[in-house]
N, C-alpha and C positions, 0 to 999 in steps of 0.2 A: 504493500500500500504506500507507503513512503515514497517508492520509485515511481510511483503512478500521480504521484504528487510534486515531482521535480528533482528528487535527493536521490543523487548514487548514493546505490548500495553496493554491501560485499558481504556473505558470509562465511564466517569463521568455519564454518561445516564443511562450505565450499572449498575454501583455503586447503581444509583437513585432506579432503580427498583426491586436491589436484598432489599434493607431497606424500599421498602415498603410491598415487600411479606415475607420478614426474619426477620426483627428486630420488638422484641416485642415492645420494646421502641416505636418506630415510629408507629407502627398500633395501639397499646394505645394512642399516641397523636392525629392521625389522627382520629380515631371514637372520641374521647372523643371532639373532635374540632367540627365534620360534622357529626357523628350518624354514623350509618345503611346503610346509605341509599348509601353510598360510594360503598359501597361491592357489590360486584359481585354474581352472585348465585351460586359458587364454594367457597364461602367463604371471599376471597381472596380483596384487595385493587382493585378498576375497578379504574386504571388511568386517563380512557377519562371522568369516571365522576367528579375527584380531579381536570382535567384539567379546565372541565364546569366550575367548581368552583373559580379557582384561576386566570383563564385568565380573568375575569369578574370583579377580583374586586383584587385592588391591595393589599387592608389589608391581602388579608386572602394570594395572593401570597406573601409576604415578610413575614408572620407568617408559611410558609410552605419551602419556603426558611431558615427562621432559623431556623428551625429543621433540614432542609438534608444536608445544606451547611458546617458545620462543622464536619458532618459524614462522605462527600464524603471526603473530605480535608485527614482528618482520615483515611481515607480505602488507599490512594492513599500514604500517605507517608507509610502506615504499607505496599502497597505491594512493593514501593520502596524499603523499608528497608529488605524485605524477599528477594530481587529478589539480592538484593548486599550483602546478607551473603550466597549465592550460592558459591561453588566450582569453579564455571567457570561464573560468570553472564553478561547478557549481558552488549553490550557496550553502548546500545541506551535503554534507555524507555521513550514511549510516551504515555503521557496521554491526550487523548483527550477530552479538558474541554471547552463545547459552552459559560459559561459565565466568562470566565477567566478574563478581564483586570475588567466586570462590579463586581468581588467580590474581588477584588484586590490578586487573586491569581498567578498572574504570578512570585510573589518574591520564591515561592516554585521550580520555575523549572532555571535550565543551560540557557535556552536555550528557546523562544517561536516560533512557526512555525501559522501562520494565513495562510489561505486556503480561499477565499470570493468567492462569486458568485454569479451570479445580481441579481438584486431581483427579475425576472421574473423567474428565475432556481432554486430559494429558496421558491420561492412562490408552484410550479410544486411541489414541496415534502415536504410540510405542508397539517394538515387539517385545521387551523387556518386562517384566514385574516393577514397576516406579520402585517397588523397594531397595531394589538395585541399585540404583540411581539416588535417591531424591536423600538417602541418610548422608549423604557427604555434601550436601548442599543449603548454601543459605535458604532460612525460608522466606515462603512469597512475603509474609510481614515484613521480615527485615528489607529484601529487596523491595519491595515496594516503599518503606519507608526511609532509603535510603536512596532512592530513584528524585532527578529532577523533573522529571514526567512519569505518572505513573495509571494503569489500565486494566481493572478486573475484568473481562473479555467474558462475558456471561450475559451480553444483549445479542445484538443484530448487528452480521457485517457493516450495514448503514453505520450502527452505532461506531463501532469499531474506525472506519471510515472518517467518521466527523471527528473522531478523537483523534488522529494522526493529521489530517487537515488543519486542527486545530494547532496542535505540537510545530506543525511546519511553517505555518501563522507566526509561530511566537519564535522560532528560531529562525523567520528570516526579518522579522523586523529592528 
């Protein structure tokens, strides 16, 4: 919605997935850590098996974390930096990052926007048990009360809509 509203975006998820099928760095780390057995029959990094792996056990996720989390950081301020020696650049970018406050990245942005949504509507668009997940993570109170814009997503896209319209309102005046 953001991008529909004028403001490059980028997601950190996105970032995640071009460094496991593009950077040699990282597919070097990732076989030399897990084998073979990670890859996919295209060659390629098979993520739901990286996932098996790291939702299971938290060593190896915080050992898979520090490899991608100072890349994503990396890719996000090189495209900041590309997007503002533009001729005309825009006024907004948003980078959409899931574990922003738990890696202390929010000191990189203007401006933080939190968006939550119950855990019943969060659960509906996982393959994962939340439980997995969601005990190593700020909760929606904190994030949201720690957010400079902030969004309980339990109306109507319309709603949802007007609230980023608005957000964009205020960060480009």
């Amino acid at each position: 919605m953001f991008a529909r509203h004028g403001a490059a975006t980028i997601s950190s998820d996105d970032i995640v997935h071009e460094l496991l099928h593009r950077d040699p760095q990282v597919k070097s780390a990732v076989l030399e850590r897990w084998g073979h057995s990670v890859l996919a029959p295209d060659g390629e990094i098979d993520r739901r098996k990286v996932s098996g792996i790291v939702f299971s056990d938290r060593a190896e996720l915080a050992w898979l974390e520090a490899l991608l989390h100072p890349r994503v950081a990396a890719a996000q301020l090189d495209w900041q930096k590309k997007l503002a020696e533009l001729a005309d650049p825009p006024a907004v970018c948003v980078a959409e990052v899931p574990l922003l406050y738990e890696v202390g990245g929010e000191s990189r942005f203007d401006a933080v926007v939190v968006i939550s949504a119950s855990p019943e509507i969060r659960a509906s668009r996982v393959d994962r048990s939340l439980l997995e997940r969601e005990d190593r993570l700020f909760s929606d109170e904190e994030k949201l009360a720690r957010a400079d814009f902030a969004y309980v997503n339990d109306g109507t896209v319309e709603d949802l809509d007007a609230f980023v319209a608005g957000v964009m309102a205020r960060l480009t005046t």
